[in-house]
Structures are given as C-alpha cells and as structure tokens.
C-alpha positions in Angstrom: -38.6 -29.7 -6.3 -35.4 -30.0 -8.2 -36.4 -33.7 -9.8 -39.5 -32.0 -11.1 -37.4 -29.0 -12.4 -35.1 -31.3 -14.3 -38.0 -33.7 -15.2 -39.9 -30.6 -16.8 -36.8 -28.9 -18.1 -36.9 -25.5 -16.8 -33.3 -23.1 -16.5 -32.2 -22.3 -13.5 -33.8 -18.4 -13.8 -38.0 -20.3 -14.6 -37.0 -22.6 -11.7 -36.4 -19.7 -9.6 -39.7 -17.7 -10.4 -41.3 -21.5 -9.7 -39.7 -21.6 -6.5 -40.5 -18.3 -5.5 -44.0 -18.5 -5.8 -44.0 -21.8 -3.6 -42.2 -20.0 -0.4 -44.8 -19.8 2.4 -45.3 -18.2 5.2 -41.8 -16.8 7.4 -39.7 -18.1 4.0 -41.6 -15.6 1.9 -41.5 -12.5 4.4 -37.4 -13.5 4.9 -37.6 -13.4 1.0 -39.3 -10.8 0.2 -37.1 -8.8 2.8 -34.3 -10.0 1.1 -35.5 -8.2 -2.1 -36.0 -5.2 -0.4 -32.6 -5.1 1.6 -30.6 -5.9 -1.8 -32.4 -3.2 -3.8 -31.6 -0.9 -0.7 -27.6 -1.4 -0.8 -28.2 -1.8 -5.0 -27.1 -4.8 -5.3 -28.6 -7.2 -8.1 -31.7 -8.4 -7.9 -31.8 -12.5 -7.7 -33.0 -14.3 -10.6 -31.7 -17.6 -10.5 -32.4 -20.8 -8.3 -28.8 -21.6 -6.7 -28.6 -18.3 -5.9 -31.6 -18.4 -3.8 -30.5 -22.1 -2.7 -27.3 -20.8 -1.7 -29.1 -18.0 0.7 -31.3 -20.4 1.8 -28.9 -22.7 2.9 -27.0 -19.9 5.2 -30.5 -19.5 6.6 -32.2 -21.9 6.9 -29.7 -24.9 7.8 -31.1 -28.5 7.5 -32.0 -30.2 10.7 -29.1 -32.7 10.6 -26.4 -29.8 10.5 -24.2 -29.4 13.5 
C-alpha cells in the first residue's frame, strides 16, 4: 500500500482514511476498539498513517519477528 500512496501522492492523514477503510475483519474490530478505548481515556483521536503503522506493528508483529 505505501508504493501506491507515494505513487498517487496522498499525506500521511488521506493515506490513513485509505488505510482505514481497507482493514478487515479482526484488524478492523482491534481498530475500531482502539477508537473507542482512546476516546474513553481522551486521548487524541488518530489521524495519520504511521501512527496507525506504529500501533499496528506492536500488534500485530510480522511473521519473521523473534
């Protein structure tokens, strides 16, 4: 997704709302709970890309990490 991001130009905040809508199945409920549990302890809501990259990542690990 990132070469297509970079190819088409987008910010990091369009690629994010791109992103977003691309999540499926247990990566959108863990999202959307994610949502929820920030606006519970009012935090700020996410709007960019490496910020959800960066969650992500602490989440869901790639397959080759030990």
């Amino acid at each position: 997704m990132e070469t297509i991001f970079e190819a088409k130009g987008y910010n990091d905040e369009k690629s994010f709302k791109v992103a977003s809508l691309k999540l499926t199945k247990y990566a959108s409920s863990w999202f959307d709970n994610i949502k929820k549990m920030r606006e519970r302890e009012h935090k700020k809501q996410i709007r960019t890309q490496s910020k959800v990259r960066s969650l992500m990542g602490r989440r869901f690990p790639p397959d080759s990490y030990m």
